[in-house]
N, C-alpha and C positions, 0 to 999 in steps of 0.2 A: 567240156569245160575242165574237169577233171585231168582226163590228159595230154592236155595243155599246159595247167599249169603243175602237174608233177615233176615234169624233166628238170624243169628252172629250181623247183626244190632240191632234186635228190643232182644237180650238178652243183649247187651253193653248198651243200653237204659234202659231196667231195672233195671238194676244192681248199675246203675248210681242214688243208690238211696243220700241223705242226709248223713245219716247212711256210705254209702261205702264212701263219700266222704271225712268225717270225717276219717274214716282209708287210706282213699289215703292221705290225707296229710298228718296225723302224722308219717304212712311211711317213704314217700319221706323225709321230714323232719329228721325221727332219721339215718337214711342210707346217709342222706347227710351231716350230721355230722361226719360218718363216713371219710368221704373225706375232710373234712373242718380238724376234729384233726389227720389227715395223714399231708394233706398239710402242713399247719400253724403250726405244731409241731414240723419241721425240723428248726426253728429258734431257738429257746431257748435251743434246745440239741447239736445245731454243735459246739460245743468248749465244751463242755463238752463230745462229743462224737469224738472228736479230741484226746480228751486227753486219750479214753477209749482204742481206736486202736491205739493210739501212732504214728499220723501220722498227719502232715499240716492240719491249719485250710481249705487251699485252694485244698486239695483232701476231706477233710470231706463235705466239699460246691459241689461237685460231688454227693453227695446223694441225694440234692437235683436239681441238674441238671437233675439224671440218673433219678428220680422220672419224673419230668416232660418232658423227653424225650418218656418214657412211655405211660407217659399223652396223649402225642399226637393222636398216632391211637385209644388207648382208647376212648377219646373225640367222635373221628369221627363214629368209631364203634356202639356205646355206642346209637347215636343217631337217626342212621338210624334202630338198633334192638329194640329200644323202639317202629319204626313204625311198625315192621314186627312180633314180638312177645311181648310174655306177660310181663308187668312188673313186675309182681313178680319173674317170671325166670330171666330176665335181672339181675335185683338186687341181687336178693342171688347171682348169679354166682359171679356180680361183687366184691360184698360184702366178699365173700369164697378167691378169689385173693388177694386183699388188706390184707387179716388175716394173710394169708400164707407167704406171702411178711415179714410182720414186725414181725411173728413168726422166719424166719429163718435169718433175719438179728439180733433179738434176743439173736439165738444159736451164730450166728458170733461173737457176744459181750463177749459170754459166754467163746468163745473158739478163742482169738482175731493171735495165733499164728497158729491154725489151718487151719483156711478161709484165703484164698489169699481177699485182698481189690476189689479186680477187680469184684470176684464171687459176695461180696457185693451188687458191684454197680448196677451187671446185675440185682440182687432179688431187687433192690430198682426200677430200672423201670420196671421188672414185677409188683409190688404191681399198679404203676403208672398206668398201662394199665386199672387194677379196679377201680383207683381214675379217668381215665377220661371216664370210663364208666357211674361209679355211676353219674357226675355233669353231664353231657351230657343229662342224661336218668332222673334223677331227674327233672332237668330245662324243660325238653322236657312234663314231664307230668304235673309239675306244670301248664304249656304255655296250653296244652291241655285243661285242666277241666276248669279254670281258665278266658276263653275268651272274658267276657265282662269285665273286669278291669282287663286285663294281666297285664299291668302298675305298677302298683301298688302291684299285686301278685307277680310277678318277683322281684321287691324291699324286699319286706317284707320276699319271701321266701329269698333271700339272704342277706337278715339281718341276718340270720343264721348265716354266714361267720364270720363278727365280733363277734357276739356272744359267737360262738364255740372257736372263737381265745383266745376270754378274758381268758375263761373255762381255755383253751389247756396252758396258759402263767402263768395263777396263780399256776393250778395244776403242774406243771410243775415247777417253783419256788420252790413250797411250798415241791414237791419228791426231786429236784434238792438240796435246803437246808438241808433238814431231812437226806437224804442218801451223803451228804456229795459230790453233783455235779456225780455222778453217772447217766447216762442216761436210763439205764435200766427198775426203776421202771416206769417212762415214755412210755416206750414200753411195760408195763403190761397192763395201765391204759390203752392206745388206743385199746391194743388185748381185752381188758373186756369191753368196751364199743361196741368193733364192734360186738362181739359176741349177746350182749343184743339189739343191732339195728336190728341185724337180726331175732329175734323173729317177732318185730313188721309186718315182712313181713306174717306172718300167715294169719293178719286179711284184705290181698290181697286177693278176691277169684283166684283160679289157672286160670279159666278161661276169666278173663276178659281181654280187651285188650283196648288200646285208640281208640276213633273214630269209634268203629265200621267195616265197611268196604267203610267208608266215605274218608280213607287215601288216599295219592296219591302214594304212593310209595311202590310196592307187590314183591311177590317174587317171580312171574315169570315176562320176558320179561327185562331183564338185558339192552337190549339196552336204551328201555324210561327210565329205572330207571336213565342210566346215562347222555342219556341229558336232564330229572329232574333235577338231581343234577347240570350239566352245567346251565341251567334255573337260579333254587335258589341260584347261585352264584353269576352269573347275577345282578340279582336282591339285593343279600346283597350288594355288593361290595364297594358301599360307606359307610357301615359301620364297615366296614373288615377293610376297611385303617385307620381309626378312631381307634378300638382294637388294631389293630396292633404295634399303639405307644403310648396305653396306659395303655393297662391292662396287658404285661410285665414290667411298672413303677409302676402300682400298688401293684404285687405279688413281687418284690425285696421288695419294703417297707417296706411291711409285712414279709417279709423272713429274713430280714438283721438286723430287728432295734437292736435284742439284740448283736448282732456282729459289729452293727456301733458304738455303746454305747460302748462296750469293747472295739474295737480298739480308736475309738476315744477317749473318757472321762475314759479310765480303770477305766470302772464299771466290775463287779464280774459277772457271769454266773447268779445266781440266783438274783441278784440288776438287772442287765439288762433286767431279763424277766418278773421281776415284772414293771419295767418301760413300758415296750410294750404291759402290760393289760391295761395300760394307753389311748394309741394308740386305740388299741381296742374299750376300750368301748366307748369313744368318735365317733371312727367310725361308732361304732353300734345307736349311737342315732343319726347320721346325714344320717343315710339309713332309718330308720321310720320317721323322717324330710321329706326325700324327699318322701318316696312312699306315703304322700298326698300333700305335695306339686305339685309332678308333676302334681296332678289332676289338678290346677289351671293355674301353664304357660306352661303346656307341656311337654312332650319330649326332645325336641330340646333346649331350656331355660335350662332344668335341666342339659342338657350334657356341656353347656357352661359353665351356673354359678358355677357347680365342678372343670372344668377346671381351673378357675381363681381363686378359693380357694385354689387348688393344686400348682400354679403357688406362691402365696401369701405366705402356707408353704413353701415352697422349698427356697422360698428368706430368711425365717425367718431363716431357718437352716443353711443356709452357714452362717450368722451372729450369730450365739448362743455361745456364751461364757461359757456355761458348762453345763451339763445332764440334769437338769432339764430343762431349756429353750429348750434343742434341743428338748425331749420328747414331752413339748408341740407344736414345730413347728412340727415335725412330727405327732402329734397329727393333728394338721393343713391339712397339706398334705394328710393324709389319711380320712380327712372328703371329700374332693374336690374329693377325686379317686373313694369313696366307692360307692356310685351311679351309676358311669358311666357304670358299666360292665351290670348292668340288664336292667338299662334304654338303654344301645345301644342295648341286647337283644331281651327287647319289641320293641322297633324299628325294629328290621329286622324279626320279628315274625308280624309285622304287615304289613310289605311291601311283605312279602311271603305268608301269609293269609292260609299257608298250611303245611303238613307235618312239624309238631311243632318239631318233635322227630330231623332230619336231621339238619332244621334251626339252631338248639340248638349245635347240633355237629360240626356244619359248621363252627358256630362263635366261639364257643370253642377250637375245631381244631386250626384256626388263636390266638386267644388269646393266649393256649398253647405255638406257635411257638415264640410269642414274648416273652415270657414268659421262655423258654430255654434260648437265649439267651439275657434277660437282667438278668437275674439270676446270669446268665455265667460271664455275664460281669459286671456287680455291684461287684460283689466279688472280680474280678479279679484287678479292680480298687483301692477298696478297701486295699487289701492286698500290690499293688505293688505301688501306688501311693497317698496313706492317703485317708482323708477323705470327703477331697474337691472337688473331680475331681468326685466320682460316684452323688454327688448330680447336681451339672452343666451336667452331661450328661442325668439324669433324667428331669433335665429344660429345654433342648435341646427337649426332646423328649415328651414331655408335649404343649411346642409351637407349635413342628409338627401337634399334634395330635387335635390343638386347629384350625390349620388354614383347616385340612381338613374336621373337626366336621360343616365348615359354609356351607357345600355341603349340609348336612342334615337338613337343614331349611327347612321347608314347603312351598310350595310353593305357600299354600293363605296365 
């Protein structure tokens, strides 16, 4: 038994040079952009992709539901096969799903009388299942290599997020304008970027895998596996309640701004989504803010003081008297949210201390779920009742998520 499983140790040790680590993250990294312009991409095209199938903004806002209903077992999947096999297989597979997804919701656009909407929806949470594979199994390996300042690696890698969003909002503008609000070039531009992320997975040896044979979680004895997993639920659960009500108010934000801008301020498809690179990149330099910030007051500080910032936005926005102002209260809002999802992360990667790949999937999983249905329901708000009522139930659920965040105080 022994030596069997040594080699597979002291080769993951090798391998683990400087050199491969440098190609594990730029990896992780371009395959996680993959999922960040999947995601964040279905904002600036759903009213222009409204208009392309000739059908309610509030069934085109189903793609992005169907997307993250997807998400879900992807998530969970996604992160428990980062512990059991290799990440270069994980990834392309995941990566091959996601293609094929936004290739053949493509053909739907191409041929909008021939596809029933419904088949759409199915191929938009297959792709999903890839998208919560790739963040699950990204986050999982960043957590892995990353272990004496996960903190901080966890932020920084998901500074990606806003990053990728800016990318996904300009370009996306800039095709939206030229091709005259057509969604389609849109759907090139991610199928050509996911295509060239997946090279980068080459310079993954085939054989390498996290940890060694240091994991907790194998793929024989299904029983411990699953009260493992009862364990590190255990153990996350006070920052599951915490996600739960806050990182589906953080992905409507980001989902919705170019559709709360048109319904509310009738700004234009392509005005609205250059407004929400706004958003963006503001978010993106209050996630490098924080991942050394938190060096200094912690964890637990940083989840608050976002909290209050978010709270802070949300109030400037029920009072903004016209587009510009709101863009910067939501610019607001999404500085306070942008932190919390990596920093609760590292948080429960360090109260698990193990099985990074699973932790990763676990919180993600929950995330997703809220994630469904505030999607669901911001839109649905949205549409049937203006503009006022999705922001107060976003404030609503930002309080929740502020008074259960005081459980996670340290307790020197």
């Amino acid at each position: 038994m022994t030596i069997s499983s040594n080699p597979t140790t002291r080769r993951s040790e090798v391998k683990l040079t400087r050199p491969l680590l440098v190609r594990l993250t730029v990896a992780a990294c371009l395959v996680f952009w993959i999922f960040v312009f999947a995601d964040s991409g279905w904002g600036p095209i759903l009213v222009p992709l409204s208009n392309q199938l000739q059908a309610s903004l509030s069934l085109t806002g189903l793609f992005y539901v169907s997307w993250t209903i997807g998400y879900l077992p992807g998530a969970l999947i996604g992160g428990a096969m980062l512990d059991l096999y290799r990440p270069r297989r994980v990834l392309f597979g995941a990566a091959f799903i996601v293609l094929c997804g936004f290739f053949f919701i493509y053909i739907g656009m191409l041929l909008p009388h021939d596809i029933p909407l419904i088949a759409l929806l199915a191929i938009a949470g297959l792709g999903g299942v890839g998208g919560g594979v790739i963040d699950a199994s990204t986050n999982g390996l960043i957590s892995a290599i990353y272990t004496e300042r996960r903190g901080m690696a966890l932020n920084l890698f998901n500074l990606l997020y806003p990053l990728g969003g800016v990318i996904v909002a300009l370009t996306d503008a800039g095709l939206l304008r030229l091709f005259h609000n057509d969604p389609r070039p849109c759907f090139i531009f991610t199928m050509c970027f996911t295509l060239c992320a997946m090279i980068s997975l080459l310079g993954i040896p085939t054989n390498y895998r996290i940890g060694g044979g240091t994991s907790t979680v194998h793929k024989g004895g299904s029983g411990r596996n699953k009260d493992s997993i009862i364990t590190l639920v255990k153990i996350l659960a006070p920052v599951i309640l915490v996600m739960m009500f806050t990182s589906g108010i953080s992905s409507s934000v980001r989902t919705w701004t170019p559709a709360y801008l048109h319904v509310a301020y009738a700004q234009t498809p392509a005005i609205a989504a250059a407004l929400s690179s706004i958003t963006w990149i503001l978010a993106a330099g209050s996630r490098l803010g924080a991942a050394f910030l938190i060096l200094r007051i912690g964890s637990w500080r940083m989840v608050m003081l976002g909290l209050m910032i978010t709270l802070l936005g949300l109030v400037a926005l029920i009072f903004s008297p016209n587009a510009d102002t709101a863009t910067l209260a939501i610019a607001l809002t999404s500085i306070g949210l942008s932190p919390i999802f990596a920093t609760c992360l590292a948080i429960g990667s360090e109260r698990a201390g193990r099985a990074f790949g699973s932790v990763a999937g676990i919180l993600l999983f929950v995330s997703g779920i809220s994630t469904v249905f505030s999607g669901w329901f911001f839109g649905f708000l949205l549409n049937t009742s203006g503009p006022l009522w999705p922001v107060i139930y976003c404030f609503v659920f930002v309080v929740l998520g502020g008074i259960l965040a005081l459980r996670l105080r340290p307790a020197h």
